[in-house]
Backbone as a ProteinNet text record, in pm:
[ID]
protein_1_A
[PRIMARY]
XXXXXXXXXXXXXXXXXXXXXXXXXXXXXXXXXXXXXXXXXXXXXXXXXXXXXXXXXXXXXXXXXXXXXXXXXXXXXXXXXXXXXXXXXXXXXXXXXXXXX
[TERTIARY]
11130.6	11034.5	10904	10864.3	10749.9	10625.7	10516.9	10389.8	10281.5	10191	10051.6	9972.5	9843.1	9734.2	9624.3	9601.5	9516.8	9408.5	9313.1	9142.9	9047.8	8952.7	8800.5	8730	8580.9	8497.3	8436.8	8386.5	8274.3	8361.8	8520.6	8590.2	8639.1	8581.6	8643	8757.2	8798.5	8935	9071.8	9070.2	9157.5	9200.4	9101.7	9125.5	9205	9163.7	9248	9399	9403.6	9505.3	9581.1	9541	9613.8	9655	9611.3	9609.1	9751.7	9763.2	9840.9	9918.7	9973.2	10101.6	10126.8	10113.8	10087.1	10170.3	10104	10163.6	10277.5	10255.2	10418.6	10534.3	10516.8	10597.6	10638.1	10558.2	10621.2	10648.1	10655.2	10718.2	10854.1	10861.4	11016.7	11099.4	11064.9	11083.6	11094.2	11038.3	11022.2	10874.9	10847.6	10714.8	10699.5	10782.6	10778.2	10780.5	10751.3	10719.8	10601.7	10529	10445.8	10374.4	10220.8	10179.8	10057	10051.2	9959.9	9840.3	9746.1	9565.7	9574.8	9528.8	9453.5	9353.1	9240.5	9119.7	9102	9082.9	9085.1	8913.1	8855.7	8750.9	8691	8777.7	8721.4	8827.5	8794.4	8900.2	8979.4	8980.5	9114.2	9254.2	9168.7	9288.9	9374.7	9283.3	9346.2	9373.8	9368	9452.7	9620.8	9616.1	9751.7	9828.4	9800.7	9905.1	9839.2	9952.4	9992	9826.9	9767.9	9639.8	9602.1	9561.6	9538.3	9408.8	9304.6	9232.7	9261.5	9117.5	9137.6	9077.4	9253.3	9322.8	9434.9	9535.5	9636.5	9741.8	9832.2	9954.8	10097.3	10133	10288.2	10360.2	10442.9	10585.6	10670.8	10740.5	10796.3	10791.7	10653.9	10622	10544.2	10575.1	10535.2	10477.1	10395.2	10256.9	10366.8	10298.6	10409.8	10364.9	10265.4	10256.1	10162.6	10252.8	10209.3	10138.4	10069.6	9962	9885	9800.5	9762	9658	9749.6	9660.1	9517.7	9423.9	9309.6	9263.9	9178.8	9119.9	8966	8933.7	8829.9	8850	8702.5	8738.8	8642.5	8742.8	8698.5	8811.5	8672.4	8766.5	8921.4	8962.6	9084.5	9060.8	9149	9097.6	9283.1	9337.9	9427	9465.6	9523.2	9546.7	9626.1	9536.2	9634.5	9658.6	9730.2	9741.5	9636.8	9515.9	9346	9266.3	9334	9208.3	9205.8	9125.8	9117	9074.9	9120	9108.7	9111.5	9027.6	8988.2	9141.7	9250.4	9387.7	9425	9576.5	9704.4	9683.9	9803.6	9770.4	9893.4	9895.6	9984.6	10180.5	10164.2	10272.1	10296.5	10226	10276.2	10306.9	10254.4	10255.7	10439.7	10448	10591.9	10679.7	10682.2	10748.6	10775.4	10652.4	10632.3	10748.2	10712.2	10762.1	10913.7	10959.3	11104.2	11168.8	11121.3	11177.4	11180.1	11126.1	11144.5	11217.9	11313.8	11383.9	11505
8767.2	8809.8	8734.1	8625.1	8579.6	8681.3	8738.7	8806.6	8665.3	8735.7	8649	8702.4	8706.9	8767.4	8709.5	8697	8656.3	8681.8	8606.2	8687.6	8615.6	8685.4	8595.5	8679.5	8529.2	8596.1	8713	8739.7	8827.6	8982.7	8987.4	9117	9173.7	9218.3	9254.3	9357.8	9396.3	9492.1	9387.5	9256.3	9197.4	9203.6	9251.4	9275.8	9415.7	9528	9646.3	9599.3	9574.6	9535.9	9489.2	9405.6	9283.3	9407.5	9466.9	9552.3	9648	9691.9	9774.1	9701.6	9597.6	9538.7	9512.4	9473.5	9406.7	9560.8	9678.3	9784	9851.3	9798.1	9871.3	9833.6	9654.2	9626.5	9610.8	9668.6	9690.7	9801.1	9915.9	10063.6	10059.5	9897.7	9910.8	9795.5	9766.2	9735.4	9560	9508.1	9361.5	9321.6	9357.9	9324.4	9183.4	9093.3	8985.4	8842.1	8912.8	8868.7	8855.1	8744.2	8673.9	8728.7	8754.9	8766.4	8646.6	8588.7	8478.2	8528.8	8477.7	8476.2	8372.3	8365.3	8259.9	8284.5	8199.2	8206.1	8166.2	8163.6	8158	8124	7997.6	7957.4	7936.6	7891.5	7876.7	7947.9	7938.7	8009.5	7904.7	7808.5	7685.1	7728.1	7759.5	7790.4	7942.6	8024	8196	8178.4	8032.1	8029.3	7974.4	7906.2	7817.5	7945.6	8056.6	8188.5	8304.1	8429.3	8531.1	8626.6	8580.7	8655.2	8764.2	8859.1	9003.1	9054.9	8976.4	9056.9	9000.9	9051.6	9060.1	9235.5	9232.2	9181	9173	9080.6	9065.3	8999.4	9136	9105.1	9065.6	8904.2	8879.7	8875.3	8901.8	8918.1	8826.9	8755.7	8647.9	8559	8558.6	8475.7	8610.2	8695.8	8811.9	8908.1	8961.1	9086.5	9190.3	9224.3	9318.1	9482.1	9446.2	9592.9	9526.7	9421.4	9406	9421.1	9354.7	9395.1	9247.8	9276.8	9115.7	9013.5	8867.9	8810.3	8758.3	8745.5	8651.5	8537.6	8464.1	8391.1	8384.4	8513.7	8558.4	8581	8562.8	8605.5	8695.5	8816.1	8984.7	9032.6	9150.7	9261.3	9344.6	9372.8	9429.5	9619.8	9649.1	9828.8	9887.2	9930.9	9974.7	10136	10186.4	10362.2	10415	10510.9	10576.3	10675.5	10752.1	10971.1	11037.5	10967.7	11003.6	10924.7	10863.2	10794.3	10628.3	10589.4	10450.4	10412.7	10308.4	10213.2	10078.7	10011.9	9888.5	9816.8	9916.7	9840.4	9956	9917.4	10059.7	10128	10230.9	10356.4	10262.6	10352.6	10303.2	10336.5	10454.4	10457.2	10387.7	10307.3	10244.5	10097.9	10071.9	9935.2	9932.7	10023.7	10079.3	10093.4	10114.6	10165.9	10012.2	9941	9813.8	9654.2	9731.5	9654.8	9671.5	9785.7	9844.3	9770	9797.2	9775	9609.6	9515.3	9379.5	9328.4	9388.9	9344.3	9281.7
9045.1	9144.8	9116.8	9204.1	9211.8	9279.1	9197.7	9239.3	9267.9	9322.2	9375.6	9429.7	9328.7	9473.6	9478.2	9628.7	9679.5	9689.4	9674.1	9621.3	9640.6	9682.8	9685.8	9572.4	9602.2	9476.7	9525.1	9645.4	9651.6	9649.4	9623.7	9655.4	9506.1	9429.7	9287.2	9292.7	9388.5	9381.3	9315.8	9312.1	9271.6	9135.1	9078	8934.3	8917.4	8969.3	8970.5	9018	9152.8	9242.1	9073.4	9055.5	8940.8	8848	8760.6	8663.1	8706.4	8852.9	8846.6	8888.7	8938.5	8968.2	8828.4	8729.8	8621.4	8534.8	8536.9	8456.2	8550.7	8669.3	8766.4	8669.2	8697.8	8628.2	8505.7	8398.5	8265.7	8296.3	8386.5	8398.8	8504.6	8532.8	8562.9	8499.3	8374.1	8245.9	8297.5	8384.8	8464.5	8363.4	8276.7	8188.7	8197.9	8189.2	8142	8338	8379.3	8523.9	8535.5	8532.8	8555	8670.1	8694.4	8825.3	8797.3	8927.6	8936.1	9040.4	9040.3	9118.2	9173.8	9338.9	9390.6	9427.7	9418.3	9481.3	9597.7	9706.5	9839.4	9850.9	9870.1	9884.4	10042	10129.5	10254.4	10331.5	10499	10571.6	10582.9	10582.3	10609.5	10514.7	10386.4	10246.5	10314.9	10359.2	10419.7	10507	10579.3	10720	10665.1	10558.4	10532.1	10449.4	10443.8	10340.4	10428	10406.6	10447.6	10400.6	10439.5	10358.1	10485	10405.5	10547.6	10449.8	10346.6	10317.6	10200.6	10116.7	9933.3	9876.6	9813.4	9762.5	9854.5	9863.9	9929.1	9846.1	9808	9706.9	9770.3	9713.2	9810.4	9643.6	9747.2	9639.8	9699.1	9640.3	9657.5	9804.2	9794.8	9960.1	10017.9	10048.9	10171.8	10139.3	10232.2	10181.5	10145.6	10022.4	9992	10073.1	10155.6	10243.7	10392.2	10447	10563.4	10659.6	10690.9	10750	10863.4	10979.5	11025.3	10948.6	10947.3	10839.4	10926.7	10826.6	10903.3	10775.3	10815.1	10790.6	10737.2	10750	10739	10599.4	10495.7	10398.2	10355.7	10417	10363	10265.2	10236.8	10134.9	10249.1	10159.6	10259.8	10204.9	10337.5	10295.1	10319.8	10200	10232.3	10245.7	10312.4	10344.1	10231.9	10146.5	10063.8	10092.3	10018.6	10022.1	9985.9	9931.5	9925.8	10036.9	10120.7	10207.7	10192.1	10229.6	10261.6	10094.5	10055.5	9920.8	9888.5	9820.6	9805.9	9769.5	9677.6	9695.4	9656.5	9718.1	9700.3	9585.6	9602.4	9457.9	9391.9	9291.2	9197.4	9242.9	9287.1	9391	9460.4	9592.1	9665.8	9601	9511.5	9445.3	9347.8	9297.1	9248.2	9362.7	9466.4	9569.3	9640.2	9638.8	9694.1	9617.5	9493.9	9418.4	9396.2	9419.9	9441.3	9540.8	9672.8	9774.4	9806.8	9708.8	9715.8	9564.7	9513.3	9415.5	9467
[MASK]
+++++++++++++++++++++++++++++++++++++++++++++++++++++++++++++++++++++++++++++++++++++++++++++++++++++

């Protein structure tokens, strides 16, 4: 399973985002799966990938929670079971990560 997320500077949720894909998968014993960072500097770069926002996590190519991409480079707001969040809970990221094995 190839991870990747997509990130600008001015959006620091990428670091959480990162953190919990990162401990999903040592809790579905995939520890040793690599997740990689891109920096996304202009809109030309978030026009050429699946980008819907930072943070925007693909799993082997594809948002792993879909959504419309832009080019714009904003923070992204995703819907949890508490409300709107700078990136998924830790559930949906496990759940996310399940359903693309």
């Amino acid at each position: 399973m190839q991870i990747e997320i997509l990130h600008i500077d001015a959006c620091p949720n990428w670091v959480e985002a990162g953190r919990r894909v990162e401990a999903a998968l040592v809790g579905m014993g995939r520890g040793d799966d690599a997740v990689s960072y891109r920096l996304l500097t202009t809109s030309a770069e978030a026009a050429k990938v699946p980008f819907a926002g930072s943070p925007t996590i693909l799993v082997d190519g594809a948002d792993a929670f879909p959504a419309e991409r832009t080019a714009d480079l904003a923070c992204r707001v995703y819907r949890t079971d508490t409300g709107f969040a700078g990136v998924p809970s830790d559930a949906q990221i496990r759940e996310a990560l399940r359903r693309h094995r």
